[in-house]
N, CA, C and O atoms as a GROMACS GRO file, in nm:
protein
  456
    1UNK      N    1 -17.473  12.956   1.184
    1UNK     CA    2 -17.356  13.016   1.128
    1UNK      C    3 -17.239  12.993   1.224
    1UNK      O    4 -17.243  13.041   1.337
    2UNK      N    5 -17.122  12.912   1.177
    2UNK     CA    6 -17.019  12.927   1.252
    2UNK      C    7 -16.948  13.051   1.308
    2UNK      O    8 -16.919  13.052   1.428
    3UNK      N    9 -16.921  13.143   1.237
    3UNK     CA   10 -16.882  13.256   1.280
    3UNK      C   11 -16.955  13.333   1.295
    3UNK      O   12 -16.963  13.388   1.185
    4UNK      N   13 -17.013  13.376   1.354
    4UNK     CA   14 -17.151  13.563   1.345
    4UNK      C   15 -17.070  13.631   1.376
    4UNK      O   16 -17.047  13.732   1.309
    5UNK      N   17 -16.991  13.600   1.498
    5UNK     CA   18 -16.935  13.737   1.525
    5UNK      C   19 -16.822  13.782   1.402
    5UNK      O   20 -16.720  13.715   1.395
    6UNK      N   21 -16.843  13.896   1.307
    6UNK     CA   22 -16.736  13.977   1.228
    6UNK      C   23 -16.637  14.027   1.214
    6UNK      O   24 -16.586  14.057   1.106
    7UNK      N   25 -16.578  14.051   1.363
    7UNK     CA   26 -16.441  14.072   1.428
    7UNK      C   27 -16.315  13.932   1.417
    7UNK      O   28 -16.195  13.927   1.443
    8UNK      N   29 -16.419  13.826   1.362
    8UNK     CA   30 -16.284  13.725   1.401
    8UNK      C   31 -16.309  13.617   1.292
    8UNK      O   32 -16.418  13.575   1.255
    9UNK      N   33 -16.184  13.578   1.249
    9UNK     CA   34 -16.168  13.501   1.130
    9UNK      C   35 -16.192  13.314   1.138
    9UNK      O   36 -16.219  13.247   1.238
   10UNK      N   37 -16.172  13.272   1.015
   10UNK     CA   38 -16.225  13.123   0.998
   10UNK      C   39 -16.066  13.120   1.056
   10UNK      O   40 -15.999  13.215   1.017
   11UNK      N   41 -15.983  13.006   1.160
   11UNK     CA   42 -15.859  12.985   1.167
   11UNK      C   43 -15.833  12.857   1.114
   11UNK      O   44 -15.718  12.814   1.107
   12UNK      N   45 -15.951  12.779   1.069
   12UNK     CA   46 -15.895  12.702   0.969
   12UNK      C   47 -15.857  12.759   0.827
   12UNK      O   48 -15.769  12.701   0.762
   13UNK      N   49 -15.931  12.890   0.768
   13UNK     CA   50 -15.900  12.871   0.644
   13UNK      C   51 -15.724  13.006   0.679
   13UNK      O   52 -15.684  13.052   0.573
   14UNK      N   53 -15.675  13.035   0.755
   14UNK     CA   54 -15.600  13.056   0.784
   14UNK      C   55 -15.470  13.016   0.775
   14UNK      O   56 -15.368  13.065   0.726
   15UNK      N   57 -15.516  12.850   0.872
   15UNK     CA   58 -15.386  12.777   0.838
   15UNK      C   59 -15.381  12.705   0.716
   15UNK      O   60 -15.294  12.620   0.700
   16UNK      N   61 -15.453  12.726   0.643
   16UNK     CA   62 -15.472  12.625   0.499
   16UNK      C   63 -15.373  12.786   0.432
   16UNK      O   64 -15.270  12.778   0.364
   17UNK      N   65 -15.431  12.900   0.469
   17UNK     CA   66 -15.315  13.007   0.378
   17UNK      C   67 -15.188  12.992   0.428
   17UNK      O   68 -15.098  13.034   0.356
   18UNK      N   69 -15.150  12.927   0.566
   18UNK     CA   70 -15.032  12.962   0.624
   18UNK      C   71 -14.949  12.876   0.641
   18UNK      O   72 -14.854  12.889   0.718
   19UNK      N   73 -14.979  12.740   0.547
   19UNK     CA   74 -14.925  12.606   0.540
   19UNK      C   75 -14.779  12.677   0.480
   19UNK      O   76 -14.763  12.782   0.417
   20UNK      N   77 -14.686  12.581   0.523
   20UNK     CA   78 -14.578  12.582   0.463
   20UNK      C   79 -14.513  12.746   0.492
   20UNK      O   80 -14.404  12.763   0.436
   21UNK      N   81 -14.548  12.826   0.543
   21UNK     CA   82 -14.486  12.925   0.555
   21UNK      C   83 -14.387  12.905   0.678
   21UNK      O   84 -14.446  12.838   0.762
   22UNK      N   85 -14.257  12.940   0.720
   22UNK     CA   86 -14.181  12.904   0.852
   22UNK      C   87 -14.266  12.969   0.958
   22UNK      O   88 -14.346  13.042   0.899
   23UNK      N   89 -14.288  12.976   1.114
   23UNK     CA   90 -14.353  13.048   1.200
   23UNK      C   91 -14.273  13.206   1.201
   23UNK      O   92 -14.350  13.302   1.201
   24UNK      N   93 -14.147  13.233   1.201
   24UNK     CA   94 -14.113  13.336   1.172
   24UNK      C   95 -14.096  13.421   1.059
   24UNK      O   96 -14.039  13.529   1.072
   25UNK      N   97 -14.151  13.372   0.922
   25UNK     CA   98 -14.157  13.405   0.839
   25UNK      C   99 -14.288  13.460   0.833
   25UNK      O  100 -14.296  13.567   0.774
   26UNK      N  101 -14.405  13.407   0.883
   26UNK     CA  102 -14.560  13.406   0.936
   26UNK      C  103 -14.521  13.561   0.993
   26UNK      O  104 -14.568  13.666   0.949
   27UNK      N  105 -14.456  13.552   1.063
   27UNK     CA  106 -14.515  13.651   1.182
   27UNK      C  107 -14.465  13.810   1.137
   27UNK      O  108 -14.521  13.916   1.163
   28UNK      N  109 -14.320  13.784   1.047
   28UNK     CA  110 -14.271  13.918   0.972
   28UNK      C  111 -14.370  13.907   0.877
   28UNK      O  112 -14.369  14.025   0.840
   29UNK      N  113 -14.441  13.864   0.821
   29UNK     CA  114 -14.545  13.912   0.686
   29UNK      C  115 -14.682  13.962   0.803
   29UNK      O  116 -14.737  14.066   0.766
   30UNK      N  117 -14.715  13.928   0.876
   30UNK     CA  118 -14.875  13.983   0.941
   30UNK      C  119 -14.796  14.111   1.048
   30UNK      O  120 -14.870  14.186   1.110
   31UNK      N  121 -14.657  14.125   1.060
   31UNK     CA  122 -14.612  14.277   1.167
   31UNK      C  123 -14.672  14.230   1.233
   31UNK      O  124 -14.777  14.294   1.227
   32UNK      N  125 -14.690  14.112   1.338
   32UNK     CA  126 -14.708  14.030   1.467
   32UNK      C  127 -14.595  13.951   1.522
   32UNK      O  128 -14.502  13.894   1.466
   33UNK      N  129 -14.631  13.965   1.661
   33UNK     CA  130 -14.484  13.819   1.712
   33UNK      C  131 -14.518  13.746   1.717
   33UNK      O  132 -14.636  13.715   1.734
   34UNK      N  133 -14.425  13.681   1.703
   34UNK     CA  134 -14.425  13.517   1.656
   34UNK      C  135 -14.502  13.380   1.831
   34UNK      O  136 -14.515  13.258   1.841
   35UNK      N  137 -14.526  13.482   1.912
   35UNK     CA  138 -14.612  13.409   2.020
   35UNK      C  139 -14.768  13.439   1.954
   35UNK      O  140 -14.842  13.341   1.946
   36UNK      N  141 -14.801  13.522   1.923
   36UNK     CA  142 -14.932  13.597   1.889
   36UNK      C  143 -14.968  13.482   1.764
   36UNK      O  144 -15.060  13.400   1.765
   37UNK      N  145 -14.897  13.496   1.689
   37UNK     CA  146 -14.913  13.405   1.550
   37UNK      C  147 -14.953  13.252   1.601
   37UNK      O  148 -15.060  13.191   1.592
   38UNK      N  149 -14.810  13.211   1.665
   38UNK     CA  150 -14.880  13.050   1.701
   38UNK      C  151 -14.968  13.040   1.734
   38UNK      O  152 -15.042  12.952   1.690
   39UNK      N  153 -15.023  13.156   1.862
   39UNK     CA  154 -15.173  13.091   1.928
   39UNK      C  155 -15.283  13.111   1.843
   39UNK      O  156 -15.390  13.054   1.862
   40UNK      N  157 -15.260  13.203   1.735
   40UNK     CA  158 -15.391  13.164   1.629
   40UNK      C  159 -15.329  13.049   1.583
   40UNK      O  160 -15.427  12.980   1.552
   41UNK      N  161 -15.261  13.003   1.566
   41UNK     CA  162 -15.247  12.856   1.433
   41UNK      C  163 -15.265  12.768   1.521
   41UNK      O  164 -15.267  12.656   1.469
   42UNK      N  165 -15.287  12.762   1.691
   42UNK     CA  166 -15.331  12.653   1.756
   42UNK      C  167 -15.476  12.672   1.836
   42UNK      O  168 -15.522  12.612   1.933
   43UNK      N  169 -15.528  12.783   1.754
   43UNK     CA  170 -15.664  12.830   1.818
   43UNK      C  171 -15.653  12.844   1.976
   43UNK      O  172 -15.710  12.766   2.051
   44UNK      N  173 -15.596  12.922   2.008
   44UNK     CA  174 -15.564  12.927   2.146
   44UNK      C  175 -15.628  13.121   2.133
   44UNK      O  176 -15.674  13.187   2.225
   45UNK      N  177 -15.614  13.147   2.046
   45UNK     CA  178 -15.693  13.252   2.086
   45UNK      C  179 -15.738  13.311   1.935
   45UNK      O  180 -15.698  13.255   1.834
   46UNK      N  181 -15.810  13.407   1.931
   46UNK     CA  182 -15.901  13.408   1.865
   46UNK      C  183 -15.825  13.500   1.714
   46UNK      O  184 -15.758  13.603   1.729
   47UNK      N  185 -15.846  13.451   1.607
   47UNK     CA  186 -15.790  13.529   1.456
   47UNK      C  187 -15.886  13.667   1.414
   47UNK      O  188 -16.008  13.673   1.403
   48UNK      N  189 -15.800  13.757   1.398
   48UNK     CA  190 -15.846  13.882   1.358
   48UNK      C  191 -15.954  13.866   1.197
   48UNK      O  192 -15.931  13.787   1.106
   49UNK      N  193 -16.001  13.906   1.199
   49UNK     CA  194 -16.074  13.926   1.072
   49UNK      C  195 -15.994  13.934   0.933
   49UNK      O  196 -16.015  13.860   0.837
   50UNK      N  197 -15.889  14.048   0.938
   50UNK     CA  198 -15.823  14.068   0.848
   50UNK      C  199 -15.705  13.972   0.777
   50UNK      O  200 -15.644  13.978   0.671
   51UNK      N  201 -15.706  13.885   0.887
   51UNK     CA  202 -15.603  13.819   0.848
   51UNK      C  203 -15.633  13.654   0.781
   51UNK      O  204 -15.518  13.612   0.763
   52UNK      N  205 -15.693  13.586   0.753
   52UNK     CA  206 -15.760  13.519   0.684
   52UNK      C  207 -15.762  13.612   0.494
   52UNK      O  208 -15.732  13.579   0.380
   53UNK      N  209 -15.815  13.733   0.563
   53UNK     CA  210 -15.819  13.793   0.401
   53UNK      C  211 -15.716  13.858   0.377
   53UNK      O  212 -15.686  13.878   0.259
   54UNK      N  213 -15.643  13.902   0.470
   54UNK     CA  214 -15.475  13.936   0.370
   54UNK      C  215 -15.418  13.810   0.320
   54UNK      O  216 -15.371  13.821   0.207
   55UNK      N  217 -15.411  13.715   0.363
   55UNK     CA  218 -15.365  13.564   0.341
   55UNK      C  219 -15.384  13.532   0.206
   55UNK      O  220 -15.308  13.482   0.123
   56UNK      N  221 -15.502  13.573   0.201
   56UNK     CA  222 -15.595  13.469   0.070
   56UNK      C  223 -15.578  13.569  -0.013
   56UNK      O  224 -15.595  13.528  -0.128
   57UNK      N  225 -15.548  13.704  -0.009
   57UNK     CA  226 -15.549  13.833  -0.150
   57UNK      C  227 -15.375  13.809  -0.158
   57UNK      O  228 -15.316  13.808  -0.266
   58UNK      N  229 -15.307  13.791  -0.028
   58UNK     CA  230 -15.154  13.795  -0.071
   58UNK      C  231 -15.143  13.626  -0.182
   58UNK      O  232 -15.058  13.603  -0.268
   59UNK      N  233 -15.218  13.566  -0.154
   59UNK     CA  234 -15.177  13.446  -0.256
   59UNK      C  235 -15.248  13.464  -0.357
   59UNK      O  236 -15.220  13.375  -0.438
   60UNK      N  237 -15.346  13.549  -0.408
   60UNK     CA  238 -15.376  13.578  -0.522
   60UNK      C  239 -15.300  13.628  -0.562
   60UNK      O  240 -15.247  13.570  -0.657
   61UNK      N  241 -15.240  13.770  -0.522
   61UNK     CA  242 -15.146  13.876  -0.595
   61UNK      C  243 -15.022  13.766  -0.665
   61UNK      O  244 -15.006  13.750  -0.786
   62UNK      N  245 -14.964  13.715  -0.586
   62UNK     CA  246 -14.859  13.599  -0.607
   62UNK      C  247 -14.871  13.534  -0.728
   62UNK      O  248 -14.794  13.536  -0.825
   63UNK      N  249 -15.001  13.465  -0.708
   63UNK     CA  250 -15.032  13.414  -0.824
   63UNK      C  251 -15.068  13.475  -0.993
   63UNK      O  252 -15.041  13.425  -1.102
   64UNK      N  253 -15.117  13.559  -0.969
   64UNK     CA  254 -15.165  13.663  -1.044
   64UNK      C  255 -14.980  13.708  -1.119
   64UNK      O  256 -14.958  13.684  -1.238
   65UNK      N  257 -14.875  13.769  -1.033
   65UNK     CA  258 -14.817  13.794  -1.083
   65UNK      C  259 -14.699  13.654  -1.120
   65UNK      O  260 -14.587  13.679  -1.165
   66UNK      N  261 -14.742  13.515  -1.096
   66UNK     CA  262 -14.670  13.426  -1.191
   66UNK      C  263 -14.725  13.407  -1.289
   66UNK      O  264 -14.644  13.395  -1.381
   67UNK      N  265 -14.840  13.397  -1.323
   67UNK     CA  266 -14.902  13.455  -1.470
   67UNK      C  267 -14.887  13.530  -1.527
   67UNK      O  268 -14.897  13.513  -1.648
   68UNK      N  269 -14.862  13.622  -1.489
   68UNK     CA  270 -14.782  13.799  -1.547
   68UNK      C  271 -14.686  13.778  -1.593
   68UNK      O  272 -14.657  13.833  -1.699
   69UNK      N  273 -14.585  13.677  -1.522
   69UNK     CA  274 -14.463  13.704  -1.559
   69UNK      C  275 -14.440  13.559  -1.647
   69UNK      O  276 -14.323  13.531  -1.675
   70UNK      N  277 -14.563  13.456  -1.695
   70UNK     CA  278 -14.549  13.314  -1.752
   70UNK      C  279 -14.485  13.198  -1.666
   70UNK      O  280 -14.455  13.092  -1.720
   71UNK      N  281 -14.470  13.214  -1.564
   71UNK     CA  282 -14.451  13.151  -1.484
   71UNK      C  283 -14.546  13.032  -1.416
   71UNK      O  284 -14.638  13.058  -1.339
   72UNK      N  285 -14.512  12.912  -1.454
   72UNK     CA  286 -14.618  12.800  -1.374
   72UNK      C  287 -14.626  12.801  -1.265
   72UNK      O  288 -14.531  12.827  -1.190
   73UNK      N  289 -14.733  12.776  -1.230
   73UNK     CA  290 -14.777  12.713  -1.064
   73UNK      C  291 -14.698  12.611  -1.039
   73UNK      O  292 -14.676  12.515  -1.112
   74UNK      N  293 -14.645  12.640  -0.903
   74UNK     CA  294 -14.515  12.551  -0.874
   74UNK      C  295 -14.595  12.452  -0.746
   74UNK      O  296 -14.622  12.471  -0.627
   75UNK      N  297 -14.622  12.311  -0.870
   75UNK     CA  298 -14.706  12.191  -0.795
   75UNK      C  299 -14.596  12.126  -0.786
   75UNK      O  300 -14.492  12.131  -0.850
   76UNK      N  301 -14.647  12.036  -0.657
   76UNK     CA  302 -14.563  11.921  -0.601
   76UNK      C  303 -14.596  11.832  -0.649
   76UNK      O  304 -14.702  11.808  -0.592
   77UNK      N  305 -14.572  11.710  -0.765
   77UNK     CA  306 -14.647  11.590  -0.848
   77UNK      C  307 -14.628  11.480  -0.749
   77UNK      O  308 -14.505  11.475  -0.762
   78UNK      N  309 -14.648  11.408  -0.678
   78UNK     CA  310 -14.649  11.298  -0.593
   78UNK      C  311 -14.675  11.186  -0.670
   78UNK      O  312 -14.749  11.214  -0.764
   79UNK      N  313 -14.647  11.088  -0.666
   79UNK     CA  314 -14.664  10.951  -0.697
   79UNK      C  315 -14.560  10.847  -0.710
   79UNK      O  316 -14.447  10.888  -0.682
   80UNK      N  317 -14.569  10.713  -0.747
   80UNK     CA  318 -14.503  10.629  -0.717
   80UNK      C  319 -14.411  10.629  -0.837
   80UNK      O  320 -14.454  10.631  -0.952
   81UNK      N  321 -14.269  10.628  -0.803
   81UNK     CA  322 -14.166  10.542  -0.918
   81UNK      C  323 -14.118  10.432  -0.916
   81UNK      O  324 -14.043  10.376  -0.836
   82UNK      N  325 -14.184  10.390  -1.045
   82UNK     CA  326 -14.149  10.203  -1.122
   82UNK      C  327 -14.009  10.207  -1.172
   82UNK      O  328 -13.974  10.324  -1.186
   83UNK      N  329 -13.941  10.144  -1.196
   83UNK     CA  330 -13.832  10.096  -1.231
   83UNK      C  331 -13.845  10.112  -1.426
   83UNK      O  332 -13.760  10.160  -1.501
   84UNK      N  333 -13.964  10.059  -1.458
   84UNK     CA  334 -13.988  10.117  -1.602
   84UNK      C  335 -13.975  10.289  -1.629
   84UNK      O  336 -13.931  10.336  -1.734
   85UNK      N  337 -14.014  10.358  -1.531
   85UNK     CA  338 -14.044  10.457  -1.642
   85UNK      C  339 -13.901  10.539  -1.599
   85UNK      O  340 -13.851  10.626  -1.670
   86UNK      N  341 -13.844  10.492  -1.465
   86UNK     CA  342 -13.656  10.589  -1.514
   86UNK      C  343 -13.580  10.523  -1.606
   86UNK      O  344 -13.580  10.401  -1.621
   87UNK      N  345 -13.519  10.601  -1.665
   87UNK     CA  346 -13.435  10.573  -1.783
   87UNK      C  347 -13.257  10.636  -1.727
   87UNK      O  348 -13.210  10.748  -1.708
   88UNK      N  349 -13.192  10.471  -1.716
   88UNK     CA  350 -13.067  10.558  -1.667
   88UNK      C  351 -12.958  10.604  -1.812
   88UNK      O  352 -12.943  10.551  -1.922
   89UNK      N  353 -12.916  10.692  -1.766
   89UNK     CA  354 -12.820  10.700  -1.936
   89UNK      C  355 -12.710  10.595  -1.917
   89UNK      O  356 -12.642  10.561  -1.820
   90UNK      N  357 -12.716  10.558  -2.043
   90UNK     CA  358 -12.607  10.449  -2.104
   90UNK      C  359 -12.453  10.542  -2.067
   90UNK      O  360 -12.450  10.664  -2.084
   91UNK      N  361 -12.307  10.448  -2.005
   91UNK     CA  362 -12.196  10.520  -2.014
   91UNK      C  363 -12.159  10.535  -2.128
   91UNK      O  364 -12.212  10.477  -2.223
   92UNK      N  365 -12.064  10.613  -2.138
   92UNK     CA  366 -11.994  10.616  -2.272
   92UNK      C  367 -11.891  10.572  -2.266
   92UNK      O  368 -11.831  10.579  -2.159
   93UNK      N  369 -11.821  10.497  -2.401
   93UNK     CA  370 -11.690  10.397  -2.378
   93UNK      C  371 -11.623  10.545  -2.344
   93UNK      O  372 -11.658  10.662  -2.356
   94UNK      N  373 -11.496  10.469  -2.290
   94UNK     CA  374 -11.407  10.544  -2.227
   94UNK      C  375 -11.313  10.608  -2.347
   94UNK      O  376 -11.261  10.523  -2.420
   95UNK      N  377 -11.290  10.715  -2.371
   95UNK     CA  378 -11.157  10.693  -2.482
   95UNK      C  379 -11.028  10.706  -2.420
   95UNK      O  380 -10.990  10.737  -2.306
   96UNK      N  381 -10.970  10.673  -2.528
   96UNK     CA  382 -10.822  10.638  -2.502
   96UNK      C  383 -10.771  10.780  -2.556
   96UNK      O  384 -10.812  10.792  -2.671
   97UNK      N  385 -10.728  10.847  -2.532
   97UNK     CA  386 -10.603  10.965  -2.498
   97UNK      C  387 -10.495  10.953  -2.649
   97UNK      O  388 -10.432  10.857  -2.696
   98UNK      N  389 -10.507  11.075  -2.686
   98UNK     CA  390 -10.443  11.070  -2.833
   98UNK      C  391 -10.318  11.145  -2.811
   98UNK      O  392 -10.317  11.215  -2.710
   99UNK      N  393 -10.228  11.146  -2.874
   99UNK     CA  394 -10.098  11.198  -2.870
   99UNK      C  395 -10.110  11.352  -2.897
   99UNK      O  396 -10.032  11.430  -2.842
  100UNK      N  397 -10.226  11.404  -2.999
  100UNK     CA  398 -10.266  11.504  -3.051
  100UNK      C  399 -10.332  11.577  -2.907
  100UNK      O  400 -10.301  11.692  -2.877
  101UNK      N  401 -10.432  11.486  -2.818
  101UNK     CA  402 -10.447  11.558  -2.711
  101UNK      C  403 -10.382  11.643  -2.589
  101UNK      O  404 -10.426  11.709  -2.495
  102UNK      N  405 -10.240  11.603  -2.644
  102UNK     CA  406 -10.169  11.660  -2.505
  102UNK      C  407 -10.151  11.793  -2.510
  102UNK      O  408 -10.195  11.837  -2.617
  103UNK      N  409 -10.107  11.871  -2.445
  103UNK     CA  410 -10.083  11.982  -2.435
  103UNK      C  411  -9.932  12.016  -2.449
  103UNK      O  412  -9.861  11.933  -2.392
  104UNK      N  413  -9.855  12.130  -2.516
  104UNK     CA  414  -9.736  12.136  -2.503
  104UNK      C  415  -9.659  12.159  -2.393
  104UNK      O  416  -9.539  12.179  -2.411
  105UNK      N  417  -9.704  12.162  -2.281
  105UNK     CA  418  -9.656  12.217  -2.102
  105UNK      C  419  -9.635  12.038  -2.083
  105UNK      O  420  -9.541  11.981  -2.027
  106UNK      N  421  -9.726  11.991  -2.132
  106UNK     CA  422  -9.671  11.807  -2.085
  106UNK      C  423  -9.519  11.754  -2.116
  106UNK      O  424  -9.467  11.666  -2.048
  107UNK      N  425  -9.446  11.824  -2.240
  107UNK     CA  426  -9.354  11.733  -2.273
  107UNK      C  427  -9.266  11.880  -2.194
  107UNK      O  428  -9.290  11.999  -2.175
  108UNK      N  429  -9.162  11.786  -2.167
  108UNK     CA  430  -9.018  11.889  -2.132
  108UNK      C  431  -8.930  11.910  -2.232
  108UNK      O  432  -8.866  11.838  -2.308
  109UNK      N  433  -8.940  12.020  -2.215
  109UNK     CA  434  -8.879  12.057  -2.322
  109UNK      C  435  -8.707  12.018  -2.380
  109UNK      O  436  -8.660  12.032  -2.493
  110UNK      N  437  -8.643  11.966  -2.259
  110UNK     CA  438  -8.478  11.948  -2.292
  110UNK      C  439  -8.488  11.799  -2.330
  110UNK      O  440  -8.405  11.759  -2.411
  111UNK      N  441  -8.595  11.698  -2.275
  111UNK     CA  442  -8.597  11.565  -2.386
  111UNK      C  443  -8.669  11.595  -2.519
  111UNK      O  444  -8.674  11.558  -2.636
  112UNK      N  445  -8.702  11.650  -2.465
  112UNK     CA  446  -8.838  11.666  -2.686
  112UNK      C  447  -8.689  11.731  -2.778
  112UNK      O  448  -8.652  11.666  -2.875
  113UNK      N  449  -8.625  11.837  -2.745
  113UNK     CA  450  -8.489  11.889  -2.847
  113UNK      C  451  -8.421  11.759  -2.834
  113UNK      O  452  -8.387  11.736  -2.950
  114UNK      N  453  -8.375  11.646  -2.749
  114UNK     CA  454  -8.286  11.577  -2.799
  114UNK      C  455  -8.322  11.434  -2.881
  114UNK      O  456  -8.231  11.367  -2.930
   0.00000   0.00000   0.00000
């Protein structure tokens, strides 16, 4: 058994919960400082028990409530773009400017009376 002892957590499945989180963002969600935090994410010292499983129930709840609320799982789609499959939009001819378009503040008013 990798772990026997019960006091202390997997710190890999840790940083797999703690990917992408900022280090100070890490450390205000576990009420730890942000020295304490790194040295678990560089195994420099040893992860509490609890924290592996607040990790993994706080990303359930999360999830749980983007389903609640119809909300998709917000995946990153990776892959390659071909030149076939973007489609750029066509311009549109330009138009030409109608006499009807102008506004009455355009003409002055002491040439338009004469």
């Amino acid at each position: 058994m990798r772990f026997p002892n019960l006091r202390y957590g997997n710190p890999t499945e840790f940083a797999h919960y703690a990917m992408g989180i900022p280090l100070k963002d890490l450390a205000r969600i576990l009420r730890r400082d942000e020295r304490t935090v790194s040295d678990w994410l560089r195994a420099k010292k040893r992860v509490p028990w609890w924290v592996p499983e607040y990790m993994r129930l706080r990303q359930m709840e999360q999830a749980d409530i983007r389903r609640q609320m119809n909300m998709t799982a917000i995946d990153t789609k990776m892959g390659v773009v071909r030149g076939d499959v973007i489609e750029l939009a066509t311009r549109r001819p330009k138009k030409e400017p109608q006499v009807t378009d102008l506004r009455l503040d355009d003409f002055d008013p002491i040439t338009a009376a004469n």
